[in-house]
C-alpha positions in Angstrom: 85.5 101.3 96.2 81.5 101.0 96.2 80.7 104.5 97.3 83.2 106.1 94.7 82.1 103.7 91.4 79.0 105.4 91.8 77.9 105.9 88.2 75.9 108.7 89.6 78.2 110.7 91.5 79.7 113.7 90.1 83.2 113.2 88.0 85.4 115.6 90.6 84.6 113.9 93.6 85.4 116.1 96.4 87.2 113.9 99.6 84.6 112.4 101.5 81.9 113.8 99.3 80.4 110.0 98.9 80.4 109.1 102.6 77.0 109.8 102.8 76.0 106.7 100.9 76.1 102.6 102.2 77.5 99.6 100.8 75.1 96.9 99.9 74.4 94.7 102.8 76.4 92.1 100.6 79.4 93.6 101.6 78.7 93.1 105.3 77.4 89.7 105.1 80.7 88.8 103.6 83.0 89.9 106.1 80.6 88.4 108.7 80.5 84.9 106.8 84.6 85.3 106.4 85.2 86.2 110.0 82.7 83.5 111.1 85.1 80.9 108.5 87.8 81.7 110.1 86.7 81.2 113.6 85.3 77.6 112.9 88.4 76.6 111.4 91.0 78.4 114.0 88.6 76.0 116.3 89.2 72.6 113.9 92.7 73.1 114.0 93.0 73.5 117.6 90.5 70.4 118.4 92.7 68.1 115.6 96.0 69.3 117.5 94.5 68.1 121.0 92.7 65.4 120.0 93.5 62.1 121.6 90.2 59.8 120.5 88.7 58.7 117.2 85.6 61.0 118.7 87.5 63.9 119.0 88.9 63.7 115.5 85.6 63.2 114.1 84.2 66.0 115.6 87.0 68.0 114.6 87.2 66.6 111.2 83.0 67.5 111.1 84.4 71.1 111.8 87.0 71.1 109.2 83.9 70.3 106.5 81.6 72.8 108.1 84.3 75.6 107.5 85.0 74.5 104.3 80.9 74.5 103.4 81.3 78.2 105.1 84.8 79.0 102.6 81.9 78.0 99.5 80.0 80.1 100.4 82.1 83.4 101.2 83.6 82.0 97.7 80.4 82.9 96.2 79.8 85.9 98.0 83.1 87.3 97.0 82.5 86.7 93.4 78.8 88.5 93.8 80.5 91.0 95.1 83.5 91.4 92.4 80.8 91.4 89.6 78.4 94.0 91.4 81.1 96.3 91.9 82.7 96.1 88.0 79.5 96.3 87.4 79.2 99.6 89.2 82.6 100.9 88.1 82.0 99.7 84.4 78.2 102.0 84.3 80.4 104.9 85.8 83.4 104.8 83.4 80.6 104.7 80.3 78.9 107.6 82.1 81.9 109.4 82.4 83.2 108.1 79.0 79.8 110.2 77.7 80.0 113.3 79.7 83.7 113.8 77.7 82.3 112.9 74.4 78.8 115.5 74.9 81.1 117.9 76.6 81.9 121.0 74.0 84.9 121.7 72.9 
């Protein structure tokens, strides 16, 4: 979706003619920090399943807050990433918006 909002990119983009270009490293630090979510939790849950001691629960509970600091923050990621990309595809539709209007008729 990044590589073909690109407001500079032609209008007929050919298949695969945008592969050469990258994502932002936004993108990849939000799949790492949602992976890395669900990993910590998948972990609380199991601990507060098996948990037999106040200590246990505690340290599971301390998990469940950490992957819930971790869900803010892929939260926030995700919405930096939803407004860079309509961003992006908002430049390129008023690009492509003016190519029409200055094209002759």
């Amino acid at each position: 979706m990044w590589r073909a909002s690109d407001p500079e990119a032609p209008a007929d983009q050919s298949e695969g003619a945008w592969w050469g270009t990258r994502p932002p490293l936004l993108f990849a630090v939000l799949w790492f920090v949602w992976i890395v979510l669900n990993f910590v939790y998948n972990v609380a849950t199991r601990l507060f399943l098996r948990a037999e001691t106040i200590e246990e629960l505690q340290f599971a509970s301390l998990l469940t807050t950490v992957s819930d600091a971790i869900s803010v923050l892929g939260g926030l990621l995700g919405l930096a990433v939803v407004r860079r990309t309509t961003a992006r595809q908002e430049a390129r539709a008023a690009r492509l918006r003016s190519d029409i209007v200055a094209r002759p008729a």
